[in-house]
Structures are given as C-alpha cells and as structure tokens.
Backbone bond lengths (Angstrom), bond angles and torsions (degrees), N, CA, C in turn:
res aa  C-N    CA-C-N  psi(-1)  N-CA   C-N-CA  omega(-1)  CA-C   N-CA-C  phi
1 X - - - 1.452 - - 1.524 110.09 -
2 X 1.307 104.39 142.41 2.182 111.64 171.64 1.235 85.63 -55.96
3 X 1.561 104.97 155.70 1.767 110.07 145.75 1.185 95.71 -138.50
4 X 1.594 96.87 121.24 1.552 99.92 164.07 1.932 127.21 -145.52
5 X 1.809 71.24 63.55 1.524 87.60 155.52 1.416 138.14 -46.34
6 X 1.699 104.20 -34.66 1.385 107.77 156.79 1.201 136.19 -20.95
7 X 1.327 113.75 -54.31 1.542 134.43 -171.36 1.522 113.13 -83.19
8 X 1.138 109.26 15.29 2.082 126.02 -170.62 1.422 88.07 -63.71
9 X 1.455 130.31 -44.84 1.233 100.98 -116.79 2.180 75.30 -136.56
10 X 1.354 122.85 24.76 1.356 144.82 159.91 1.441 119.74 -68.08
11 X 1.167 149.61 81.37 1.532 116.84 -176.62 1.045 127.81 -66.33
12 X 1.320 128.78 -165.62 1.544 113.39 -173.73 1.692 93.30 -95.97
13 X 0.836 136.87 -3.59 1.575 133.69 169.57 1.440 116.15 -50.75
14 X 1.300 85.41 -55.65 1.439 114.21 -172.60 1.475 110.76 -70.94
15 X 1.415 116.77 -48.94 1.111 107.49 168.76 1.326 133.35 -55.47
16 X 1.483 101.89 -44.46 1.844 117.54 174.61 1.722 100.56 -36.03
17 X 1.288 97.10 -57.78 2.171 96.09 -169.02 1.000 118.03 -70.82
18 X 1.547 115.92 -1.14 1.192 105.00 -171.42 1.628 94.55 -106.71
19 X 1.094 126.52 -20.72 1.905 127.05 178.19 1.815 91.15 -83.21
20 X 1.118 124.98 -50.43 1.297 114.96 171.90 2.047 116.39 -37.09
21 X 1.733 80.65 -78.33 1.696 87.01 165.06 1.844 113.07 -11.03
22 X 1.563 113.34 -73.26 1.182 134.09 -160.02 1.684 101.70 -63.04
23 X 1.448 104.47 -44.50 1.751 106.44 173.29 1.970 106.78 -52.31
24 X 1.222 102.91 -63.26 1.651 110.81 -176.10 1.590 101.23 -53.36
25 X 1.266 154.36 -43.00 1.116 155.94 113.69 1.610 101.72 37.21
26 X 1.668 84.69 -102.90 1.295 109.34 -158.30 1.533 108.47 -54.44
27 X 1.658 106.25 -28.48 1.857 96.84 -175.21 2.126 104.68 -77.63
28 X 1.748 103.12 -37.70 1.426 62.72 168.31 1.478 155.85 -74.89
29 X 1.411 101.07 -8.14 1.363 131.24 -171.85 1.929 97.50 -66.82
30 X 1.256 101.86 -56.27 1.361 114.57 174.40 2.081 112.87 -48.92
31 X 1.180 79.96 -34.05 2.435 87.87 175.18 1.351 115.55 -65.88
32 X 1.605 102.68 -23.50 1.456 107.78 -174.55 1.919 117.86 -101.54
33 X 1.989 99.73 16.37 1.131 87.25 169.91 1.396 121.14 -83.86
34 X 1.661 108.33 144.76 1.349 102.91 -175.53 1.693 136.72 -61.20
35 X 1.320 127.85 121.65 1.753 112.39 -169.93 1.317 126.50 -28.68
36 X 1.290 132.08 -46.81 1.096 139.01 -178.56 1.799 105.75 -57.40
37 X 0.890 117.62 -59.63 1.554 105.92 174.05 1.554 106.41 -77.66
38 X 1.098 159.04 -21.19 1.319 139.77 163.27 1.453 103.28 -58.85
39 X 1.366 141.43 -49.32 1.863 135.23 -171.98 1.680 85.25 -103.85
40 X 1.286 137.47 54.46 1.440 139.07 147.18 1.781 94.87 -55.41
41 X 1.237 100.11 137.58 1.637 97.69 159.68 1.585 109.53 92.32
42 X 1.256 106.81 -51.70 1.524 109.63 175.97 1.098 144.47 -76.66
43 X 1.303 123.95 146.42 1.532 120.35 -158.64 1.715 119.61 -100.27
44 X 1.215 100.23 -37.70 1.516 142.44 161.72 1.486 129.90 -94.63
45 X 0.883 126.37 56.72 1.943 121.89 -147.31 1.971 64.18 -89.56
46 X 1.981 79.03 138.57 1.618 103.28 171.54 1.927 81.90 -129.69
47 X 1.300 93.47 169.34 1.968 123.13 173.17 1.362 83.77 -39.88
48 X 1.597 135.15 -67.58 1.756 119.20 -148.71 1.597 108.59 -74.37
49 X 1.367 123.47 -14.82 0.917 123.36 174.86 1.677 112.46 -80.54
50 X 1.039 158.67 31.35 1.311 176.28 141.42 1.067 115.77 -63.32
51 X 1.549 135.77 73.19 1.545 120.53 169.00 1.589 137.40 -47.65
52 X 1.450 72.16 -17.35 2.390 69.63 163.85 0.927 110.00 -33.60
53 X 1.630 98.53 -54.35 1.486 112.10 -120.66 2.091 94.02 -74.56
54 X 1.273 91.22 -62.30 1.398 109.65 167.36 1.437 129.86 -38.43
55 X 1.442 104.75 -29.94 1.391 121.81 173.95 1.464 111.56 -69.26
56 X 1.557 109.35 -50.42 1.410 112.36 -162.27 1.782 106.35 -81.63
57 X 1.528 100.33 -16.41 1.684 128.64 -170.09 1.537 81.29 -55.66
58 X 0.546 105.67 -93.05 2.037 136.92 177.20 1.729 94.41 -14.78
59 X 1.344 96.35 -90.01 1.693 108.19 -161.10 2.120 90.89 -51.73
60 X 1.077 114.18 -51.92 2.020 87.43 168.28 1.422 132.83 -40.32
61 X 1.536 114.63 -34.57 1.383 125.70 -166.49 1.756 104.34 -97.58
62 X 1.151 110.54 -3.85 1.398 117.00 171.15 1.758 98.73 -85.70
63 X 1.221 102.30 -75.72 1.873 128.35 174.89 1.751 93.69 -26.88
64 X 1.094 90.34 -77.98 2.047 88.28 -176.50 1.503 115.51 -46.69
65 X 1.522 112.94 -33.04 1.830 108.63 171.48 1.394 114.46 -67.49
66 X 1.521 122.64 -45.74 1.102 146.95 -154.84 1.564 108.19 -67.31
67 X 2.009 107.61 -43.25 0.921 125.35 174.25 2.116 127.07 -68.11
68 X 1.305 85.68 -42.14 1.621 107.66 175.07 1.229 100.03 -72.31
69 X 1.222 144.02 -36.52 1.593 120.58 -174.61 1.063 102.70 -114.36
C-alpha cells in the first residue's frame, strides 16, 4: 500500500495550486515542442493539426474541472 500520511497536514487549497502549478507546467513545456515533430507526418499542417494547441485545449478543460469541484 502508498502511505501518504505525509500529505495529512496539506489542505486542499494548497493542494489545488499545487496540481494546478503542475497543469501550467506541463503546457509550457508542451510550447517548447519543436515544429517539426508537432506537423510530423503531415503534408498539409492546417491550425487543427498543432498539438499545442490541443495540448493546452485539454490540460484547460482538465484545470477548469479540477478547479470547479
């Protein structure tokens, strides 16, 4: 079994900014992928083909659930 008593004494405030924190993280990390591997494969790269975009699409609609409940 985890034990993570550690976290007893975290509130959920605290916790919220800190999984947030980790969301804002991950999208900038995601800005700095290089073009050539985001339109890998494509012949025609249009706007929907852009994983930023989709990336950051995503990690908002998580963040906004995460945040509301």
């Amino acid at each position: 079994m985890l034990n993570f008593d550690w976290a007893d004494g975290i509130s959920t405030e605290t916790a919220k900014g800190i999984i947030i924190g980790m969301f804002f993280v991950i999208g900038i990390a995601v800005s700095f992928l290089p073009r050539n591997y985001i339109y890998a494969g494509v012949e025609n790269p249009r706007w929907y083909h852009n994983l930023r975009l989709w990336a950051i699409a995503a990690l908002a609609i998580i963040a906004g659930t995460y945040l509301y409940f």
